[in-house]
C-alpha positions as CSV (number, residue, x, y, z in Angstrom):
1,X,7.3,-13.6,22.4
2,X,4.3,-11.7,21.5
3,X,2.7,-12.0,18.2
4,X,2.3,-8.8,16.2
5,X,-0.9,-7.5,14.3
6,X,-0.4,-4.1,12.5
7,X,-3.8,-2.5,11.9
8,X,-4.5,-0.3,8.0
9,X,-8.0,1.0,8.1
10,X,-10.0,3.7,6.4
11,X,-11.8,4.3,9.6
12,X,-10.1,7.4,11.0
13,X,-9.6,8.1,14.7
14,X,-13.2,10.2,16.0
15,X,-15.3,6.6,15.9
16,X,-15.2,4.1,17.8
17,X,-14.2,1.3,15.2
18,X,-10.6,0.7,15.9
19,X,-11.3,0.6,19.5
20,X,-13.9,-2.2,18.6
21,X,-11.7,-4.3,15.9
22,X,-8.8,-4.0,19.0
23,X,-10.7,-5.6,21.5
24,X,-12.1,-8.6,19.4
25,X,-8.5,-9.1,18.7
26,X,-7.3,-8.9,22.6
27,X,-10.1,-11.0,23.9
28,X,-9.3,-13.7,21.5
29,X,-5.7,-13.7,22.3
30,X,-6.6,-13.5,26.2
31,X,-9.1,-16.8,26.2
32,X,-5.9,-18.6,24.4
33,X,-3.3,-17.5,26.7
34,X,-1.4,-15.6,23.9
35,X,-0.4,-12.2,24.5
36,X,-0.4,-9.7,21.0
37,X,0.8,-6.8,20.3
38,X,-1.3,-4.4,18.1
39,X,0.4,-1.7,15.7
40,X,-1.3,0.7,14.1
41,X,-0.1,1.6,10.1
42,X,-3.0,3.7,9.4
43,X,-6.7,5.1,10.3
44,X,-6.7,7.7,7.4
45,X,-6.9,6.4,4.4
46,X,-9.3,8.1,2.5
47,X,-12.2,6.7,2.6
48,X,-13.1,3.4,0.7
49,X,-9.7,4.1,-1.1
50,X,-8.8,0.7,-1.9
51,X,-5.6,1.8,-3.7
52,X,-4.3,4.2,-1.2
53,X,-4.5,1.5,1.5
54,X,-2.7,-1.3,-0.5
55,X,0.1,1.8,-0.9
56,X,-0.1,1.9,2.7
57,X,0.7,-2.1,3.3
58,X,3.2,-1.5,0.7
59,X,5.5,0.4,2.7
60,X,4.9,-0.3,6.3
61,X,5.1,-4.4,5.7
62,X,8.3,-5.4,4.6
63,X,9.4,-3.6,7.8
64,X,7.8,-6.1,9.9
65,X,9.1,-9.6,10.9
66,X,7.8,-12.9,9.8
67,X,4.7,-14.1,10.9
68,X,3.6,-11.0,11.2
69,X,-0.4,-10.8,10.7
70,X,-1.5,-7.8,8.7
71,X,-5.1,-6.8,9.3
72,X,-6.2,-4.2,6.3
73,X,-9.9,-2.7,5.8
74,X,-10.5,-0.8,3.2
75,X,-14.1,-2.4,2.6
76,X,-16.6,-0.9,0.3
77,X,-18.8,-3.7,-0.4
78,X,-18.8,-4.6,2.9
79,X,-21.9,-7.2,3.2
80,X,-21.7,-7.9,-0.4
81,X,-20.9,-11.1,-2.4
82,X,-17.3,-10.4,-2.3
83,X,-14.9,-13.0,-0.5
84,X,-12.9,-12.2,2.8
85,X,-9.1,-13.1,2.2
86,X,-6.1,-14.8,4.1
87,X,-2.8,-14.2,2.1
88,X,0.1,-15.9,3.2
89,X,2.8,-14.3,1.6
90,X,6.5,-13.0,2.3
91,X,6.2,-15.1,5.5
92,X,3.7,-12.9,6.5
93,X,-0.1,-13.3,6.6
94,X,-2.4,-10.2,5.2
95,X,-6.6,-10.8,6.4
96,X,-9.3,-8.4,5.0
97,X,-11.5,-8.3,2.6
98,X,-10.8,-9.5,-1.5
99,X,-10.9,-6.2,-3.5
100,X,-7.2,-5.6,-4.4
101,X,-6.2,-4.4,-1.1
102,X,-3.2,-6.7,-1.2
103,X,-2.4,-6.5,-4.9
104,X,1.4,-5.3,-3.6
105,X,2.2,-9.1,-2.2
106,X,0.3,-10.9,-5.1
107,X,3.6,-10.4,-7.4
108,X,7.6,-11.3,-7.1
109,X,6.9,-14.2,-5.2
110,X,5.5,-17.5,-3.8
111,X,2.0,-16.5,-1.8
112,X,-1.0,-18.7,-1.1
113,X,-4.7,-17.7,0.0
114,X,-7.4,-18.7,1.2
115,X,-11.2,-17.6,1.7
116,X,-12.0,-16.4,5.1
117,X,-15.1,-18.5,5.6
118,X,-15.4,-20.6,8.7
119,X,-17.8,-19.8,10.9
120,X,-15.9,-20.9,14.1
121,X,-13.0,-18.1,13.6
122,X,-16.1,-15.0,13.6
123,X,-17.9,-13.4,16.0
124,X,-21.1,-16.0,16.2
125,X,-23.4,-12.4,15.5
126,X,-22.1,-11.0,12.3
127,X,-23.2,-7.4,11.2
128,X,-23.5,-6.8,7.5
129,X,-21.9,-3.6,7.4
130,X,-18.7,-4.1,10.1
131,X,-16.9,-7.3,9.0
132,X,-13.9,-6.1,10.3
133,X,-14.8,-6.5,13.6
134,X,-16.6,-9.1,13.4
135,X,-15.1,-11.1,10.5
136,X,-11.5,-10.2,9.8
137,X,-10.5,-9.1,13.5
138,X,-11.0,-12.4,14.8
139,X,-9.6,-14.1,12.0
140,X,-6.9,-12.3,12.3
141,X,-6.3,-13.2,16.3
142,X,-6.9,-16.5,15.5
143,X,-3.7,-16.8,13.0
144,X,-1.7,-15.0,15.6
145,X,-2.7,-17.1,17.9
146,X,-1.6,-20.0,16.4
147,X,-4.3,-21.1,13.8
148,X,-3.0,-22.0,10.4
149,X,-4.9,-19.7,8.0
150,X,-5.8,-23.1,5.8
151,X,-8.2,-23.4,8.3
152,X,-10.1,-20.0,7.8
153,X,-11.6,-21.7,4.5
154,X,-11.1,-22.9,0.7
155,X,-8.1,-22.1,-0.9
156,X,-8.0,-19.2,-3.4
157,X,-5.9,-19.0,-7.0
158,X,-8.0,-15.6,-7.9
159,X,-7.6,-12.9,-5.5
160,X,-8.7,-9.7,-6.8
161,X,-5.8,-7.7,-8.3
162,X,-6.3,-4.1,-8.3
163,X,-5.3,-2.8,-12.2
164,X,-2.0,-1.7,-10.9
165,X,-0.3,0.9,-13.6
166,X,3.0,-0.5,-14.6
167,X,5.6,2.0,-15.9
168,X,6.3,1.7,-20.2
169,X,9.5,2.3,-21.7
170,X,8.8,5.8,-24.1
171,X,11.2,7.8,-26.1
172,X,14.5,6.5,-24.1
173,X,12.7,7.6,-20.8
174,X,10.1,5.4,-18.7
175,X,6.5,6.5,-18.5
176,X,4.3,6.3,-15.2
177,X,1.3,7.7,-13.2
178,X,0.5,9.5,-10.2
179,X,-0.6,7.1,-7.9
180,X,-0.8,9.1,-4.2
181,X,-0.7,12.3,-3.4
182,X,0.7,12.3,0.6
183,X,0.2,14.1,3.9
184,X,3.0,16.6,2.4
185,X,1.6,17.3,-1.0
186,X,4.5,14.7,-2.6
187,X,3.6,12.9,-5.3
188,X,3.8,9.3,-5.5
189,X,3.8,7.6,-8.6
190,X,3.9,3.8,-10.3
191,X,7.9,4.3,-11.4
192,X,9.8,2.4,-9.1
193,X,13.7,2.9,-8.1
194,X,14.9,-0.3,-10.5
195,X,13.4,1.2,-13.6
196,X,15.6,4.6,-12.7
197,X,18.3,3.0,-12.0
198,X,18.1,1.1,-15.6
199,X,18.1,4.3,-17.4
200,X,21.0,4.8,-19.5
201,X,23.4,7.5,-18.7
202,X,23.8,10.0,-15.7
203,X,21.3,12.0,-14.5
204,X,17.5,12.1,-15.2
205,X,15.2,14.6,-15.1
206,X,11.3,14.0,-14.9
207,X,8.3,15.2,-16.9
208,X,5.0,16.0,-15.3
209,X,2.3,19.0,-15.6
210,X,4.1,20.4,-18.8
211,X,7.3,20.9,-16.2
212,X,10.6,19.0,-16.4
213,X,12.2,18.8,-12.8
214,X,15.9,17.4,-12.1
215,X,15.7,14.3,-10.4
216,X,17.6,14.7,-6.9
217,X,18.7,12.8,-4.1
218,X,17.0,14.8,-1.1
219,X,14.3,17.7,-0.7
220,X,17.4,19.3,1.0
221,X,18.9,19.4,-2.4
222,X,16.2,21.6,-3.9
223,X,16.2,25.4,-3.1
224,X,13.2,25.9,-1.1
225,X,9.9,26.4,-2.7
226,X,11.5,24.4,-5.6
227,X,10.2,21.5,-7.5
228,X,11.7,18.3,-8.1
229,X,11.7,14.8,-8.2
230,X,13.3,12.3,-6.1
231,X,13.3,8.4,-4.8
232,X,11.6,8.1,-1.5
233,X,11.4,5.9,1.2
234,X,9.1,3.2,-0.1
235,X,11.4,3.0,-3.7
236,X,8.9,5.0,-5.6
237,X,9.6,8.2,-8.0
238,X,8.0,11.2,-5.8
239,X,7.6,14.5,-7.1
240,X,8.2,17.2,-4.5
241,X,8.2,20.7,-3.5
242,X,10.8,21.4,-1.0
243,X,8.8,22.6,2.0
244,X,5.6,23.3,0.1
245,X,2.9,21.3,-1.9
246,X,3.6,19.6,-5.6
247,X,-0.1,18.4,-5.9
248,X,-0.9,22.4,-5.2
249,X,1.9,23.6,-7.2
250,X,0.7,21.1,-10.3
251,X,-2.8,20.8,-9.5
252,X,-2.0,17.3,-9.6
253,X,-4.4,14.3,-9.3
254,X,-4.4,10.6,-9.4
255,X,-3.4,9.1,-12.9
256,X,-1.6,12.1,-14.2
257,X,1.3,11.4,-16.1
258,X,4.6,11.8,-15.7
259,X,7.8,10.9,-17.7
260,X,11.5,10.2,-16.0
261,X,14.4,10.4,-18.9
262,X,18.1,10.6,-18.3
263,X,19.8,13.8,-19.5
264,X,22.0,15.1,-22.4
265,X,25.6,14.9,-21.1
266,X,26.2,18.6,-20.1
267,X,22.5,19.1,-20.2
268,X,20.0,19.6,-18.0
269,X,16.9,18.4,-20.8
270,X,15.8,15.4,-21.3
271,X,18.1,13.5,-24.3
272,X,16.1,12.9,-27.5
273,X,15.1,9.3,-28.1
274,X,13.2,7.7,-31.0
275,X,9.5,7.6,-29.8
């Protein structure tokens, strides 16, 4: 069976990076016998957008079987001080470098790192400003490939958390962020599914830009050119116009609040609640 290493990069597709980082990884796999199969998650994160790549591990990993290796970089002190990073965690194993990028897998569970360190599992010339080919790739051929990432280097207890904004309770509602704005103009933001579901009462509506939007089940239930609010695929609030932009609509950006509060029965406003 082959092993499986997804790729999440900020590189995009017109360089040849990717194409570099691939071959590392297939050469090493074909000196050990091993055959691996490479998936690509993503090339376009924006650039040296730490947080928009964890988002991106976030939902494509839990879709992936165990021991698969996920190799992430998003690297914008590249040749500095900071540490590479092995994470074993969710019987899966995340390489790249230590600034947060894996700040999604650090919580909710049993997860154990190490430093990527050992010389033997680079490329023996290593370029200060392209670790993940020369760095990360072949550490992360190596662990499919059968190395136990203990052997990459020293354990870690510290990896670098990014400050990831955690939803508040606020007048009977729960407060949150704008964390992404996607390929669609949806808004993605830091309240998660649970937290809905927890509200008291029926149906919700959600506060954002000086707008309040019902909070629906698909962008099918929104007349087009609408806005609302609904739970997408990766379990997150969105906030959505139904075949147009919300971050246009709402001039949206990253960190803007929002509110989600369940309604007055036979209302469609938010219920009152002691603040």
């Amino acid at each position: 069976m082959a092993a499986i290493v997804t790729l999440t990069t900020d590189f995009g597709g017109r360089d040849a990076w990717v194409a570099a980082m691939k071959g590392v990884i297939l050469g090493i796999a074909h000196a050990a016998r091993q055959t691996v199969e490479l998936v690509d998650v993503t090339h376009e994160v924006a650039p040296h957008d730490v947080l928009e790549g964890a988002l991106a591990l976030e939902a494509a990993a839990p879709f992936f079987p165990p021991a698969t290796v996920h190799l992430a970089v998003v690297d914008p002190g590249v040749g500095t001080a900071r540490r590479g990073l092995a994470l074993a965690a969710r019987a899966q194993v995340f390489v790249g470098p230590d600034n947060g990028l894996f700040t999604p897998f650090l919580d909710g569970g049993a997860w154990t790192a190490w430093e990527v360190a050992a010389r033997e599992f680079r490329l023996d010339a290593v370029s200060r400003t392209f670790h993940g080919r020369d760095v990360f790739a072949p550490a992360a051929a190596h662990i499919a490939t059968g190395v136990d990432p203990s052997r990459l280097g020293p354990p870690v207890t510290d990896p670098v958390r990014l400050a990831w904004p955690a939803p508040g309770e606020v007048g009977g509602g729960v407060a949150g962020v704008v964390l992404h704005v996607d390929r669609f103009g949806n808004l993605v933001t830091s309240v998660r599914a649970e937290a809905v579901a927890g509200l008291p009462g029926g149906g919700a509506t959600v506060s954002v830009a000086g707008r309040t939007v019902p909070l629906v089940g698909t962008y099918a239930e929104l007349g087009r050119g609408k806005l609302g609010a609904l739970v997408g695929s990766s379990g997150r609030v969105e906030i959505a116009v139904r075949e147009g932009s919300a971050a246009r609509a709402l001039r949206a950006r990253r960190g803007m609040p929002i509110v989600v509060s369940r309604t007055r029965p036979g209302s469609t406003r938010p219920a009152r609640g002691r603040s």
